[in-house]
C-alpha positions as semicolon CSV with decimal commas, in nm:
position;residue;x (nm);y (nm);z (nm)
1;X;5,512;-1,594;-5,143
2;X;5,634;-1,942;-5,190
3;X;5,896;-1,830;-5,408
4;X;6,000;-1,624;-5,191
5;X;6,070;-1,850;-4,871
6;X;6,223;-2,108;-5,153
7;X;6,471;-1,813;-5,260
8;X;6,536;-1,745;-4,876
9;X;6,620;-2,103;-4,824
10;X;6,850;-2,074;-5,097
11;X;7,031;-1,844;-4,974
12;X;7,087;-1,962;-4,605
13;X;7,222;-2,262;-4,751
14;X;7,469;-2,014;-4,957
15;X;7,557;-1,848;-4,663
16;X;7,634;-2,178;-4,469
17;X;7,852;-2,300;-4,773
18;X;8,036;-1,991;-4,688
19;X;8,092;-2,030;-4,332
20;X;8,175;-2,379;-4,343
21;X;8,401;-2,436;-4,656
22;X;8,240;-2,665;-4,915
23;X;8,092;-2,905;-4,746
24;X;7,695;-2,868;-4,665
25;X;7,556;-3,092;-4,393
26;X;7,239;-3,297;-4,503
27;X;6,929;-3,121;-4,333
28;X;6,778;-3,264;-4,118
29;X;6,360;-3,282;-4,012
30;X;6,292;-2,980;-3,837
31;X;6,628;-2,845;-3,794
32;X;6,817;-2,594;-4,017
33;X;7,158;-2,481;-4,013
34;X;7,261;-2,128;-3,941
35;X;7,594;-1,925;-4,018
36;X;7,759;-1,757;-3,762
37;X;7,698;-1,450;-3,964
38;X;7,403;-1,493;-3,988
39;X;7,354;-1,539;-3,637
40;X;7,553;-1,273;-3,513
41;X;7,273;-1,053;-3,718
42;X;6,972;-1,245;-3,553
43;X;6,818;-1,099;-3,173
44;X;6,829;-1,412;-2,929
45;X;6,631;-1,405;-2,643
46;X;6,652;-1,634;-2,317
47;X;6,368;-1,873;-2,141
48;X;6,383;-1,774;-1,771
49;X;6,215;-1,846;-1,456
50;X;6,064;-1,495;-1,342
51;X;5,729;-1,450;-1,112
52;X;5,396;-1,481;-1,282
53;X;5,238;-1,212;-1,365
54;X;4,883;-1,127;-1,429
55;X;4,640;-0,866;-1,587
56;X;4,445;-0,722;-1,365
57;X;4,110;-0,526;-1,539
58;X;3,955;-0,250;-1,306
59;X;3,696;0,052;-1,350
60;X;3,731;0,391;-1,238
61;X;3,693;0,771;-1,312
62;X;3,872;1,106;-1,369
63;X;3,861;1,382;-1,115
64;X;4,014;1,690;-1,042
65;X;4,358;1,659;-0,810
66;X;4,243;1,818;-0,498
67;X;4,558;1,944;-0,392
68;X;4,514;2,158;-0,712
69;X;4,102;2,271;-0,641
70;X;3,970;2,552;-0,476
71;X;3,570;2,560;-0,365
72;X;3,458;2,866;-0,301
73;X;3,199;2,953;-0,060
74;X;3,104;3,357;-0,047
75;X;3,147;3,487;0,331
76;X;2,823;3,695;0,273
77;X;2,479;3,622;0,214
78;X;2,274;3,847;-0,083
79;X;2,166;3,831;-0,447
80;X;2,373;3,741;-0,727
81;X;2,365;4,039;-0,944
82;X;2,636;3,940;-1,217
83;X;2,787;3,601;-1,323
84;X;3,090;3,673;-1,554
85;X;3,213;3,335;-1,622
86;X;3,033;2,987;-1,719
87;X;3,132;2,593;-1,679
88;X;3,486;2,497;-1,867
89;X;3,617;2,882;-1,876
90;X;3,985;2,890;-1,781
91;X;4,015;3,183;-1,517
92;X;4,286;3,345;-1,381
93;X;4,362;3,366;-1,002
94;X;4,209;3,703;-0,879
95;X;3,967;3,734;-1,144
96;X;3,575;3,813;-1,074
97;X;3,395;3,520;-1,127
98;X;3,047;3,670;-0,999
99;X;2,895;3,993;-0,809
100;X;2,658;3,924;-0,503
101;X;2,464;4,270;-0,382
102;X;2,472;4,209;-0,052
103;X;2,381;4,411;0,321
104;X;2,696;4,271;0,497
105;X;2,922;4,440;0,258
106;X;2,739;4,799;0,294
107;X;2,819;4,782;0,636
108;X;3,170;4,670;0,607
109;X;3,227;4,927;0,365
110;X;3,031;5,203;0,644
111;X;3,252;5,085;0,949
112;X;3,584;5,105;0,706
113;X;3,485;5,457;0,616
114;X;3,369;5,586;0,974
115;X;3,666;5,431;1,147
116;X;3,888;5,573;0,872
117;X;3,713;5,941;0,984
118;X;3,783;5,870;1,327
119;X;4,178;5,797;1,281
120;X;4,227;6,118;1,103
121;X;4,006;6,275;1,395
122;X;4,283;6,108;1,659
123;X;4,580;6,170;1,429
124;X;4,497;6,588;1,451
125;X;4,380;6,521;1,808
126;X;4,704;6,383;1,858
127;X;4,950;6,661;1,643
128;X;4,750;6,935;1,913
129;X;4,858;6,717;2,247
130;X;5,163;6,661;2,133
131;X;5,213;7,053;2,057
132;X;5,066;7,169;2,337
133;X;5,285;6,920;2,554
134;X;5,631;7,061;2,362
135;X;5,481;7,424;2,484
136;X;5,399;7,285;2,852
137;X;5,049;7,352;2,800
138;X;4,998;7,008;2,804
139;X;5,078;6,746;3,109
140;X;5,219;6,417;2,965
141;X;4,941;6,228;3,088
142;X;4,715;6,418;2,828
143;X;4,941;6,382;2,578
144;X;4,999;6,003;2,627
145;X;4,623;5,959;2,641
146;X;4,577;6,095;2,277
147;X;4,828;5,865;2,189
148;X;4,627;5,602;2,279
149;X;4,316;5,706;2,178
150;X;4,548;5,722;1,802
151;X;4,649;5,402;1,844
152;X;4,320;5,251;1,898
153;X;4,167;5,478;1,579
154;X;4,433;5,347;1,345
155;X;4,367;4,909;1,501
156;X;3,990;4,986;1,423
157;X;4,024;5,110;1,045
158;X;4,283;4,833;1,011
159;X;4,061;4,598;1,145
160;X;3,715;4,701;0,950
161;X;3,999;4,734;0,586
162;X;4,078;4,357;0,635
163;X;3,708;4,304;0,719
164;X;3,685;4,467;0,348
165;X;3,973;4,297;0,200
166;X;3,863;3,947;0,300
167;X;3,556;4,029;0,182
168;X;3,621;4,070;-0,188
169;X;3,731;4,461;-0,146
170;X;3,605;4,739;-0,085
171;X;3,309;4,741;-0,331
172;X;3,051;4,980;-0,150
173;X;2,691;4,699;-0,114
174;X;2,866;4,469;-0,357
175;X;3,083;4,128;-0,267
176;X;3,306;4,044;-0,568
177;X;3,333;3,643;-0,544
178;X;3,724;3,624;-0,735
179;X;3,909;3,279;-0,806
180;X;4,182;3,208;-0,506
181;X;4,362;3,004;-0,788
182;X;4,394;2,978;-1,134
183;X;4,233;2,661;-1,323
184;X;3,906;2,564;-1,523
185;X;3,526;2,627;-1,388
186;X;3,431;2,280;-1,337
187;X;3,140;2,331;-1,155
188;X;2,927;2,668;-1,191
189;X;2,624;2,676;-0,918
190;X;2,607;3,090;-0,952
191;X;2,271;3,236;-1,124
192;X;2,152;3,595;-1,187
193;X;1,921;3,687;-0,915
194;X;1,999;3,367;-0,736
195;X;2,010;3,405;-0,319
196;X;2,294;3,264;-0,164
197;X;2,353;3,265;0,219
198;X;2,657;3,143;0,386
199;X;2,528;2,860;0,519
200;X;2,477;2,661;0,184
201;X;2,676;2,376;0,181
202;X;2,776;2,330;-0,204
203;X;3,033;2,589;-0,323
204;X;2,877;2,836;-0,561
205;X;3,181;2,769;-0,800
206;X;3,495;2,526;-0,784
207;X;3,785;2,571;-0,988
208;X;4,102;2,298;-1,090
209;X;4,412;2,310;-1,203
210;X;4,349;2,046;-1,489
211;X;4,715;2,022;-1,593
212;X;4,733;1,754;-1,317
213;X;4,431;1,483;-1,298
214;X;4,370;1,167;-1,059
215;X;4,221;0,884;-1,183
216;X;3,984;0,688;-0,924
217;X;4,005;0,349;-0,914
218;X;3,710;0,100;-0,859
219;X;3,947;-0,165;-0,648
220;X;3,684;-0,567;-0,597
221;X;3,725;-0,740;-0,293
222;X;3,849;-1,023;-0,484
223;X;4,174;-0,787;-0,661
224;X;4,246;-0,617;-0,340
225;X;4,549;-0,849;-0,229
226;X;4,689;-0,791;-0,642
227;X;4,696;-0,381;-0,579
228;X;4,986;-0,213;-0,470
229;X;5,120;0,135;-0,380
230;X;5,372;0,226;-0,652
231;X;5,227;-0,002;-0,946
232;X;5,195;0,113;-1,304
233;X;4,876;0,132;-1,477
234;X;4,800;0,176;-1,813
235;X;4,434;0,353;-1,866
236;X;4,184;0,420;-2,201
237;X;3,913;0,598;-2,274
238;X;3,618;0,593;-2,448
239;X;3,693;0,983;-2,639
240;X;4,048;0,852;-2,707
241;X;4,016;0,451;-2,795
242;X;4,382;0,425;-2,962
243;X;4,517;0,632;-2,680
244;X;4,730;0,499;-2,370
245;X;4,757;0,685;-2,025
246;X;5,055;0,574;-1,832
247;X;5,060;0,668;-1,457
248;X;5,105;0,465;-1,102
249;X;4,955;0,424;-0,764
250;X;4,993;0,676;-0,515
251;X;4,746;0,590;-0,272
252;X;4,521;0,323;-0,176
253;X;4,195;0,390;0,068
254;X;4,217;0,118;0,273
255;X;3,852;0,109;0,375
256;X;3,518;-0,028;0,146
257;X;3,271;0,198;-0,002
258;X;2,966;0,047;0,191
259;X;2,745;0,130;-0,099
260;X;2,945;-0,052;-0,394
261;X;3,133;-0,253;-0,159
262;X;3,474;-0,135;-0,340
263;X;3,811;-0,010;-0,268
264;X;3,917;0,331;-0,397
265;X;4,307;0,347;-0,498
266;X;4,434;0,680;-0,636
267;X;4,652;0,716;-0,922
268;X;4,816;1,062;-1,043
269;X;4,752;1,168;-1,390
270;X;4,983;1,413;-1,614
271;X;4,712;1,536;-1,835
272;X;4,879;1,772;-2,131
273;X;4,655;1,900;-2,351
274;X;4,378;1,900;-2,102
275;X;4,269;1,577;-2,269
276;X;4,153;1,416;-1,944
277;X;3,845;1,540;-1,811
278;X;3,641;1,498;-1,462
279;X;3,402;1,195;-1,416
280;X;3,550;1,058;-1,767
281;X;3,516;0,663;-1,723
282;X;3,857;0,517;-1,783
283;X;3,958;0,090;-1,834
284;X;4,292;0,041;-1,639
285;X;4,489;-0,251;-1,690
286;X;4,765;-0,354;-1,416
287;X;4,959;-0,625;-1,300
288;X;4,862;-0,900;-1,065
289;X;5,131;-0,986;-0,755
290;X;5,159;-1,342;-0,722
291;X;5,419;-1,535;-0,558
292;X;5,468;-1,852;-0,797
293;X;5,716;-1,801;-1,083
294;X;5,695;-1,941;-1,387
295;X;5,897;-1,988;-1,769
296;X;5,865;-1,654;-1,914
297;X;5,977;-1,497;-2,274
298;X;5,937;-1,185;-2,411
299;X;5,646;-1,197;-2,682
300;X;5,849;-1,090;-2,949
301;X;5,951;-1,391;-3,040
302;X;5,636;-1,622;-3,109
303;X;5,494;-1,779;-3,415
304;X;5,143;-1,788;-3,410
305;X;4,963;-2,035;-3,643
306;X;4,723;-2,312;-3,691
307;X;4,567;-2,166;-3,355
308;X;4,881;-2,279;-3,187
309;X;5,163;-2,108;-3,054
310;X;5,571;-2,189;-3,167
311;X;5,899;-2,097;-3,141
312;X;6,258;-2,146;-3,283
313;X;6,482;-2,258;-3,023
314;X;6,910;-2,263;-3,075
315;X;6,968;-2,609;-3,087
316;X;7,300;-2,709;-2,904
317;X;7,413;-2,948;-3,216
318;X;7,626;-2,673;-3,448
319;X;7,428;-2,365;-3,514
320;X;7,088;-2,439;-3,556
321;X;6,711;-2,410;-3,527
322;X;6,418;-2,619;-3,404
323;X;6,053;-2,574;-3,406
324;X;5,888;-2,587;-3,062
325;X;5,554;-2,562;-2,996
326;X;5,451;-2,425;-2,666
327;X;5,177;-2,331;-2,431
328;X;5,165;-1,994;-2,330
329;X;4,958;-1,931;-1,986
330;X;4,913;-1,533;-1,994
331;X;5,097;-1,251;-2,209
332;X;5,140;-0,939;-2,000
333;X;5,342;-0,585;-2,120
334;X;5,505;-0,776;-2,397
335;X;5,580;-1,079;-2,160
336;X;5,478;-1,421;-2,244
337;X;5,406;-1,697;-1,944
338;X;5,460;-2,038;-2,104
339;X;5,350;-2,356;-1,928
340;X;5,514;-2,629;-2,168
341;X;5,727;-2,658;-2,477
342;X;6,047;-2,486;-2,304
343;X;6,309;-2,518;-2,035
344;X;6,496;-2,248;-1,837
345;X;6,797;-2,130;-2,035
346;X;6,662;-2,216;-2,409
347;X;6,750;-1,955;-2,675
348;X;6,449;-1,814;-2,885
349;X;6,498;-1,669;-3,184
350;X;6,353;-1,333;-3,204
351;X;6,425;-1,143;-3,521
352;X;6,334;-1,315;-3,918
353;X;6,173;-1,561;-3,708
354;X;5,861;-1,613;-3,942
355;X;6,089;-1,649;-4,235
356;X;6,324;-1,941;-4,068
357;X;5,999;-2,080;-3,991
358;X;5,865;-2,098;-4,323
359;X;6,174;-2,236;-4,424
360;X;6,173;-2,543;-4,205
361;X;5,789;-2,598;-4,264
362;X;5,865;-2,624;-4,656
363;X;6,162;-2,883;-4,569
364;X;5,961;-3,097;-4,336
């Protein structure tokens, strides 16, 4: 490896020869000279004076996006007779998820069928006025009576059909519970022979649309003024530990869970390949508002070693290079925070950096 930065040294001070006729400039400690070719080829970057920023560590948990869930709650009470699907099963909308033998539905389906029977009853009732009126063996008042009485046949079967309808169909004693949307089973409360009434208060099944996720956020008193609406995130996982989740804030509840004395912030979650799940824990890493600024580079261009930190500044004396070590504060999304060693406006090498480096240590 020595041989190698020696040969590199070698030929930087060829390629200076070249730029600058014969002549070679004697080196000096802890500077180098650089071609202009050679610096036209290397990535500069530029101390500046941006805001601080900070990493912020938080807690939270996946859920289901509620704008994409359905609970449903049977209108009926009865026994579960049938359950046709089970916890994780992808279900289309309209499909049967369970059958519940219940009374209510007998009699739905009794009051559809008698007030069916009594609409074809008006509707003959009604072809005989209206005959008998034609023929004048009718007055108009009869005939305008079995109008009504027609009208009020065909209300009642519409009525006791939607009755029916709403009610999972007409299925004789027998409610068919079906999913309003489509989505996973994420919770499953239905058993065979199980009695449900429709006063329970848990849903006997929810299902989500998992192609679209929130994350939860676990917000501490002391990171509430650092969390904003709008700000990315970056999340992990335990299942996925090389894996990065990229989403922002869309919502922050401005209240304290009295319990955990927390603030919950929402954050929307693309989720393809369904690998997000609900009540997965997730680590989320954002950025901490702060109002101070500070010297900032991007990290690209550090040297660390000997447990300290350096970089190769331009110098302003021909085309060179300088080591300079510095103190760096805080690195955040490829973003360094430096505290001493550099001054607004000073170039940093960024490219072959470790090479030049190497190259200066050997001529020290």
């Amino acid at each position: 490896m020595q041989q190698l930065f020696k040969l590199y040294s070698i030929l930087l001070f060829m390629a200076a020869i070249t730029s600058c006729g014969n002549t070679v400039e004697p080196i000096r400690k802890q500077s180098l000279e650089l071609s202009d070719s050679l610096l036209r080829r290397l990535e500069v970057d530029t101390a500046a004076i941006t805001p601080t920023a900070h990493q912020v560590s938080l807690t939270g948990k996946i859920t289901a996006n509620e704008d994409k869930m359905a609970q449903i709650f049977p209108m009926v009470s009865g026994i579960v007779t049938n359950v046709k699907v089970h916890s994780g099963d992808y279900v289309q909308k309209g499909q049967v998820l369970a059958l519940i033998k219940s009374p209510e539905m007998a009699t739905y389906t009794a009051d559809q069928t008698i007030s069916e029977k009594e609409m074809l009853t008006a509707k003959k009732n009604l072809e005989v006025a209206a005959s008998f009126y034609k023929s004048g063996l009718n007055s108009q008042q009869e005939y305008e009576t079995a109008q009504n009485e027609y009208d009020k046949a065909v209300a009642a079967w519409h009525k006791s059909t939607a009755i029916v309808d709403i009610n999972g169909g007409a299925h004789q004693s027998t409610y068919a519970v079906k999913a309003p949307v489509p989505g996973f089973v994420i919770i499953k409360r239905a058993a065979e022979s199980m009695q449900w009434r429709p006063d329970n208060s848990d849903p006997i099944f929810v299902v989500a649309d998992l192609h679209n996720v929130w994350a939860i956020i676990n917000v501490f008193e002391s990171d509430i003024a650092s969390i904003r609406e709008g700000d990315r995130v970056e999340m992990s996982t335990l299942s996925y530990p090389d894996k990065t989740f990229s989403g922002k804030i869309e919502k922050i509840y401005n209240v304290l869970d009295p319990e955990n004395k927390v603030m919950k912030a929402r954050v929307v979650m693309d989720n393809p390949g369904y690998l997000l799940k609900p009540e997965m824990f997730v680590s989320i890493k954002t950025q901490r508002h702060s109002d101070t600024n500070s010297i900032s580079i991007p990290s690209r261009g550090i040297i660390f070693d000997k447990d300290k930190y350096f970089v190769l500044v331009l110098t302003d004396k021909k085309p060179g290079a300088e080591i300079r070590e510095i103190k760096v504060a805080s690195t955040v999304e490829g973003r360094a925070y430096v505290t001493a060693g550099l001054q607004p406006g000073d170039k940093i090498i960024a490219s072959r950096q470790v090479f030049i480096y190497e190259t200066l240590q050997d001529l020290q």
